[in-house]
C-alpha positions as CSV (number, residue, x, y, z in Angstrom):
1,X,-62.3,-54.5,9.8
2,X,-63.7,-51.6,7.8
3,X,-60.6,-50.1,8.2
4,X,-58.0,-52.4,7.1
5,X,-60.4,-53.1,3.7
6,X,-60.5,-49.2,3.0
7,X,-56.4,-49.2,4.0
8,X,-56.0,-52.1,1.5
9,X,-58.5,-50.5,-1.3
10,X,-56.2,-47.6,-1.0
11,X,-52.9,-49.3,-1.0
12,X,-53.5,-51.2,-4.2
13,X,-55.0,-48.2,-5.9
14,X,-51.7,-46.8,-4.9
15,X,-50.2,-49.6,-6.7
16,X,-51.6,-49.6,-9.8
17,X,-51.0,-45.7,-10.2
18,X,-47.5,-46.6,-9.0
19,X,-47.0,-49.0,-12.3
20,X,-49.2,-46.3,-14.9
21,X,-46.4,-43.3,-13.7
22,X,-43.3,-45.4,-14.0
23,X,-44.1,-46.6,-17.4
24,X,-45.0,-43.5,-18.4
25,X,-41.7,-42.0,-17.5
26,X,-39.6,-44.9,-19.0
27,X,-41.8,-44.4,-22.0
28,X,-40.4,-40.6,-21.9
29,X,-38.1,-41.8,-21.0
30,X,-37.1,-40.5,-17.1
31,X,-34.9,-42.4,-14.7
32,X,-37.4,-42.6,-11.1
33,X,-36.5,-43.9,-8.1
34,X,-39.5,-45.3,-6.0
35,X,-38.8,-44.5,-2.0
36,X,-40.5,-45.8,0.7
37,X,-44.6,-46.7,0.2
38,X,-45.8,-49.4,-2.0
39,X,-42.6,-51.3,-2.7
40,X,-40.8,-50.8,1.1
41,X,-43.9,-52.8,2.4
42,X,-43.4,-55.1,-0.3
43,X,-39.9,-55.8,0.5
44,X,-40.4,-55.9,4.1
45,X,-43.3,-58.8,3.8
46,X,-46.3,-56.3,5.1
47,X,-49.8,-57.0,5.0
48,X,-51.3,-54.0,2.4
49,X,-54.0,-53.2,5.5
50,X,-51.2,-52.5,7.9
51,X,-51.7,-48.9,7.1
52,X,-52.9,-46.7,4.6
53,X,-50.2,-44.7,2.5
54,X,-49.8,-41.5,2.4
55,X,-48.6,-41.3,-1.6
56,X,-46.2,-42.4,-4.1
57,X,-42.7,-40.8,-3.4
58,X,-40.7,-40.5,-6.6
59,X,-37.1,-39.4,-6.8
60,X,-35.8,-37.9,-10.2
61,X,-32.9,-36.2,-11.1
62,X,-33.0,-32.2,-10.9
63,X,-32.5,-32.0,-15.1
64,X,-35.9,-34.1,-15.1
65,X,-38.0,-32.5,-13.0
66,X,-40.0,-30.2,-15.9
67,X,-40.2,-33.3,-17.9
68,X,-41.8,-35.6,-15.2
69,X,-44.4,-33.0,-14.1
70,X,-45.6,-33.1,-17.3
71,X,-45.7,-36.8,-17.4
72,X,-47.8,-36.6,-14.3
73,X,-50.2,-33.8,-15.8
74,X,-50.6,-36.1,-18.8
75,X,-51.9,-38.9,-16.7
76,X,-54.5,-36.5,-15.2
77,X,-52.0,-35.5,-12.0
78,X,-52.6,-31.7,-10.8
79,X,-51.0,-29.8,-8.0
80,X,-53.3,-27.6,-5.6
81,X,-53.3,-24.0,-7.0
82,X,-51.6,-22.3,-4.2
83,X,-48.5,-24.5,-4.8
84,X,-47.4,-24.6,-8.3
85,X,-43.5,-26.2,-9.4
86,X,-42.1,-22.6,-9.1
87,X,-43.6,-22.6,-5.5
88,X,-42.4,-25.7,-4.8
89,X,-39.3,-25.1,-5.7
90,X,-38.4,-22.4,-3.8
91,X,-39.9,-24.1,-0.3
92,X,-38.0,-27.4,-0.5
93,X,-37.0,-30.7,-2.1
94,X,-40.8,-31.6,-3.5
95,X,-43.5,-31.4,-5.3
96,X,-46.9,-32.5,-4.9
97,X,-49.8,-34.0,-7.0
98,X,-53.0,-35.8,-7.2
99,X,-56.1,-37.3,-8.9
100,X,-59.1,-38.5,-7.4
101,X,-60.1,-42.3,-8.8
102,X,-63.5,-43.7,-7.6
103,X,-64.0,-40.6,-4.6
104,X,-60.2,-41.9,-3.2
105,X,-57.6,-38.9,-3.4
106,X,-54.3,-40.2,-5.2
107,X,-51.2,-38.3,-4.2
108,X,-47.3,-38.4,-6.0
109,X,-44.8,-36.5,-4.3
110,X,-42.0,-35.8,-7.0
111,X,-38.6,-35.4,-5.0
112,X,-35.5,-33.9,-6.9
113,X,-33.5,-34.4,-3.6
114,X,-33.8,-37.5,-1.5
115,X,-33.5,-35.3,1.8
116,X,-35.4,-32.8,3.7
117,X,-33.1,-30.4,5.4
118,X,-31.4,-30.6,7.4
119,X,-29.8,-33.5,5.5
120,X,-30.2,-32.4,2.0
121,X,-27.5,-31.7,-0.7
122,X,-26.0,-34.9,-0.8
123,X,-24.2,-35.6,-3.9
124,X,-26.7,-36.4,-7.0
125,X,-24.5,-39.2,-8.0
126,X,-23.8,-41.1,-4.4
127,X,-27.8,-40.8,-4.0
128,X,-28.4,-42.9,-7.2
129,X,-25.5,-44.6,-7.4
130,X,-27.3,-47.1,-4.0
131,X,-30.1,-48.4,-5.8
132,X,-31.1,-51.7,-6.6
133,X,-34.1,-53.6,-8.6
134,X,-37.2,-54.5,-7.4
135,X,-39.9,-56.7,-9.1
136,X,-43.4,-56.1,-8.0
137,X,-46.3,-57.4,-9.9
138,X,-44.8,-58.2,-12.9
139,X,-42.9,-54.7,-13.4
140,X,-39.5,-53.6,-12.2
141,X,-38.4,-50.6,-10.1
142,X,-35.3,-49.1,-9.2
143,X,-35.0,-48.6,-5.1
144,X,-32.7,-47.7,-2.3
145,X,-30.6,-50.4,-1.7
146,X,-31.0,-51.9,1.9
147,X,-28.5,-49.5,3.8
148,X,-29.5,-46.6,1.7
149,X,-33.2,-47.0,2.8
150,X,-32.2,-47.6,6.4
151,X,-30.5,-44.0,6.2
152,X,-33.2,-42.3,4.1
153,X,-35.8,-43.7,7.0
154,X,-33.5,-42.4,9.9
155,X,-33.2,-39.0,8.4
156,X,-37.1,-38.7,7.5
157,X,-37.8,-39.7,11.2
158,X,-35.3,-36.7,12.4
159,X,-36.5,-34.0,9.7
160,X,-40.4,-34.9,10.9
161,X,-38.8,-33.4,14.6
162,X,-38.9,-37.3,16.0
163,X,-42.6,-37.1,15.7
164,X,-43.3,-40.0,13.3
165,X,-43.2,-43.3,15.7
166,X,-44.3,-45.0,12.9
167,X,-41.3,-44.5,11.4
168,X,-39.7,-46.3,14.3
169,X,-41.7,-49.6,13.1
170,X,-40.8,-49.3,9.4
171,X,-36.6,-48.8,10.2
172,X,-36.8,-51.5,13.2
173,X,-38.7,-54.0,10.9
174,X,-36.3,-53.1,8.1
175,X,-33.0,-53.9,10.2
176,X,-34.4,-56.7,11.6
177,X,-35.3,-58.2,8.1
178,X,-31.8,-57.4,6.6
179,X,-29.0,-57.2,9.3
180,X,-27.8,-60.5,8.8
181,X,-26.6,-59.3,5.4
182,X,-25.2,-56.2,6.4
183,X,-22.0,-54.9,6.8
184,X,-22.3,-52.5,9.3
185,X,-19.1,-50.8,9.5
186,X,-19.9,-49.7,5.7
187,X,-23.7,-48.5,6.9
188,X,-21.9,-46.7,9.7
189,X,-19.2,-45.3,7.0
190,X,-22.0,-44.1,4.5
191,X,-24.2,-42.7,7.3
192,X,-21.0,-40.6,8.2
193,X,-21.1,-40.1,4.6
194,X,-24.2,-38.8,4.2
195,X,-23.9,-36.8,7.2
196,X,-26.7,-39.0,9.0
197,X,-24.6,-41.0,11.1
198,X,-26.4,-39.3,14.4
199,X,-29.7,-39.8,13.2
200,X,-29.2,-43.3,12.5
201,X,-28.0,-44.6,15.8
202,X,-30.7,-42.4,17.9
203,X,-33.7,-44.0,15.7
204,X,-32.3,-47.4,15.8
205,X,-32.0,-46.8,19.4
206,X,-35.6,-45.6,19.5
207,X,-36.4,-48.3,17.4
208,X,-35.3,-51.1,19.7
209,X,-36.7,-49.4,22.5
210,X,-40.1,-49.5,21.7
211,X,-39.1,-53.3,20.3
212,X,-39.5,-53.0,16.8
213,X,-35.7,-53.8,16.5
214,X,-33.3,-55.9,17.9
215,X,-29.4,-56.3,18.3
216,X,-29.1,-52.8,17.7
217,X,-25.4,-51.7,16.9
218,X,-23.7,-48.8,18.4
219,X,-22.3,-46.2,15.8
220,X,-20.9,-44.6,18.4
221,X,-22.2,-41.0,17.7
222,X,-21.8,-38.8,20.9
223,X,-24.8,-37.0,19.9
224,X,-27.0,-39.6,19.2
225,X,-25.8,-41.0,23.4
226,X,-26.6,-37.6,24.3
227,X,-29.9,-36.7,23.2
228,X,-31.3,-40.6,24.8
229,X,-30.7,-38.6,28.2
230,X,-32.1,-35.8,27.5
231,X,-34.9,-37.5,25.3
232,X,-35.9,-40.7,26.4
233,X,-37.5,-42.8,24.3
234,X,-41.1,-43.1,25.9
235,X,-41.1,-39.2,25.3
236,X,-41.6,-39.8,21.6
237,X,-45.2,-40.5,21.9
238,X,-46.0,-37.7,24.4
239,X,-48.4,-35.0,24.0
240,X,-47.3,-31.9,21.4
241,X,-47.8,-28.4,20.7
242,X,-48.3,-28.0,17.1
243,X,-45.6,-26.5,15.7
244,X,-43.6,-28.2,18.4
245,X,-40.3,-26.0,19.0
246,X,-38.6,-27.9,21.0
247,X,-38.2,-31.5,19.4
248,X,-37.5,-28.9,15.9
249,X,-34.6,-28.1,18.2
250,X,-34.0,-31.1,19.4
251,X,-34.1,-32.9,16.1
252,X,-31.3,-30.3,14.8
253,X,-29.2,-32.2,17.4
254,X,-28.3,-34.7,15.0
255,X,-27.9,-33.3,11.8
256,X,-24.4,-31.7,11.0
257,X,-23.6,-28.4,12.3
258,X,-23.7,-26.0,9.7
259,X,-26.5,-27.9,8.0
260,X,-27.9,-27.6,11.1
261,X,-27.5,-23.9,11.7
262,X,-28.4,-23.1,8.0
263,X,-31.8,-25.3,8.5
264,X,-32.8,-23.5,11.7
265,X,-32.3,-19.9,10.6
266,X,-35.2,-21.7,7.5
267,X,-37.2,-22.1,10.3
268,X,-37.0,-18.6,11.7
269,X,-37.0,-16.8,8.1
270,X,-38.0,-19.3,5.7
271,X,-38.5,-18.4,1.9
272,X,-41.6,-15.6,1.2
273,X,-43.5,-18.1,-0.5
274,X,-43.4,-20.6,2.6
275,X,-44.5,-18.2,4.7
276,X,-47.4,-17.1,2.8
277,X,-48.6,-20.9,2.9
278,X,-48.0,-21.0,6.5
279,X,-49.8,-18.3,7.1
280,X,-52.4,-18.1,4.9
281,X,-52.0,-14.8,3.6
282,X,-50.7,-13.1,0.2
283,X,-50.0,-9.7,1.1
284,X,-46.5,-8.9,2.0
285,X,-47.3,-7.2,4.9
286,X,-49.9,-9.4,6.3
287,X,-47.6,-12.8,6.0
288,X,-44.6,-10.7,7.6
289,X,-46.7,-10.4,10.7
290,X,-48.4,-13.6,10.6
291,X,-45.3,-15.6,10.4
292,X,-43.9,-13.2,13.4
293,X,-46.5,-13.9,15.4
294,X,-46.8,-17.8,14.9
295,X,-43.6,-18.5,17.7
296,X,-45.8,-16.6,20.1
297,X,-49.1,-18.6,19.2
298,X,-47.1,-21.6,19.1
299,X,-45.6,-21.1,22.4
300,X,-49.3,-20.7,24.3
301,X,-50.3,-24.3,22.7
302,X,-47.2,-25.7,23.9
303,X,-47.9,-24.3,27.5
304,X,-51.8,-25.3,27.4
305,X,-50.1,-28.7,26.6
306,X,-47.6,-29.0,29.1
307,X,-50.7,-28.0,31.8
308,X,-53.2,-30.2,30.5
309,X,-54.0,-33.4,31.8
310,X,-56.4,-34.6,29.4
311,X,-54.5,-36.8,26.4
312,X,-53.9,-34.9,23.1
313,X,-52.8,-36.8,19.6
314,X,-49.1,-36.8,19.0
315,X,-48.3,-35.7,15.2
316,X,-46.9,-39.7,14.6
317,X,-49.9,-42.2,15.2
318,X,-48.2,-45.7,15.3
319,X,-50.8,-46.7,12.8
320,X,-52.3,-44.1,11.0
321,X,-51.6,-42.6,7.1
């Protein structure tokens, strides 16, 4: 019980910060698109102590990104000092922020591309041109539209290495909620668009397995039939190594190929100041060998893994922030 009051206490506090940023950026005024959190659990009818959220995840166009940081500074937002914008920017498709209200930590993620890789660089324009209004509590917000947000929710569960089950439960109770009003030749048609067609049809499959969705259509993506054989779905929640290698690897199975080749070699060599964060270190030298050593260290974890027969947390609790 204690839990599901402090998972509600922190959801609405979420909420309200949700409604104090996006005024103050149509005050600016910026153009923000709210994905996922507060409004997807609105939309999908789920009790706030169902989980406690992670943040507010805020899309903005790449010409507004300077301008909505400082929006976020001005309502007392900071990012951690080891990861300024610059930073940021060079590592990937966000940047994060928070304030602490009442001893509870308060984080914004402001996106400039809707994807992770491997699935970023979609068009600007096709990303914003699927979104659709949402009243909550009086104020109005622009969202994915329903098969947008079943795409963006595939991908996320394929860029996480397939290690975010709870993901599973968000897409399955999303298709279930809206299938009877979808067209699903034109979700299979933008999927192929947006180059997540693969990703779709293995989570959906996952999805149903594990009987968060049902009547699940077949996009008929060779892939997505290839990796259920080779990854079942009951291996999802299995024991990891942390980094795990070989769902990264797995994973790459259903993004496109050259995305998929260009996000891999990120993995191997990823930008100087990503490495320096994963490893902790500053000096050139040090982070070289750091990084060059972490496949190594990460390979012994996976092996004590793989030997142990004690239980170990998978990355994706089914119910956890």
């Amino acid at each position: 019980m204690h839990r599901a009051a402090a998972a509600t206490a922190h959801n609405l506090a979420l909420e309200h910060e949700l409604f104090r940023i996006c005024a103050a950026l149509a005050e600016a005024p910026v153009p923000v698109i709210v994905m996922k959190g507060v409004p997807l659990i609105r939309r999908l009818g789920l009790p706030f102590h169902h989980r406690a959220l992670a943040d507010n995840d805020l899309l903005v166009r790449r010409t507004d990104v300077d301008r909505a940081e400082r929006v976020l500074r001005d309502l007392g937002y900071r990012c951690a000092a080891d990861r300024p914008l610059e930073v940021s920017r060079a590592i990937g498709p966000e940047h994060r922020l928070s304030r602490t209200v009442g001893g509870d930590k308060l984080q914004v993620e402001l996106h400039w591309d809707a994807f992770h890789h491997p699935f970023s660089g979609i068009p600007e324009e096709l990303v914003w041109s699927h979104v659709e209004a949402q009243e909550m509590g009086g104020n109005r917000f622009d969202v994915f539209d329903r098969s947008f947000t079943l795409i963006h929710t595939a991908a996320h569960f394929a860029w996480h290495s397939l290690g975010q089950p709870r993901l599973l439960e968000t897409l399955g109770r999303a298709w279930d909620s809206w299938r009877d009003s979808l067209d699903v030749s034109g979700l299979a048609a933008l999927a192929e668009q947006t180059g997540t067609r693969h990703a779709l049809d293995y989570a959906l499959w996952a999805a149903g397995e594990h009987g968060f969705a049902h009547a699940i259509p077949d996009l008929g993506s060779k892939r997505a039939r290839a990796l259920r054989k080779i990854l079942p779905a009951h291996k999802l929640t299995e024991p990891r190594a942390q980094p795990d290698y070989e769902m990264m690897a797995l994973a790459l199975l259903l993004a496109p190929a050259p995305a998929a080749i260009r996000h891999a070699w990120r993995i191997l060599l990823p930008p100087r100041a990503q490495m320096g964060l994963i490893t902790g270190r500053t000096e050139p030298f040090r982070v070289a060998a750091g990084y060059a050593t972490r496949p190594a260290r990460a390979a012994l974890r996976w092996l004590r893994v793989r030997s142990s027969t004690s239980p170990m947390q998978h990355r994706g609790p089914w119910r956890s922030g």
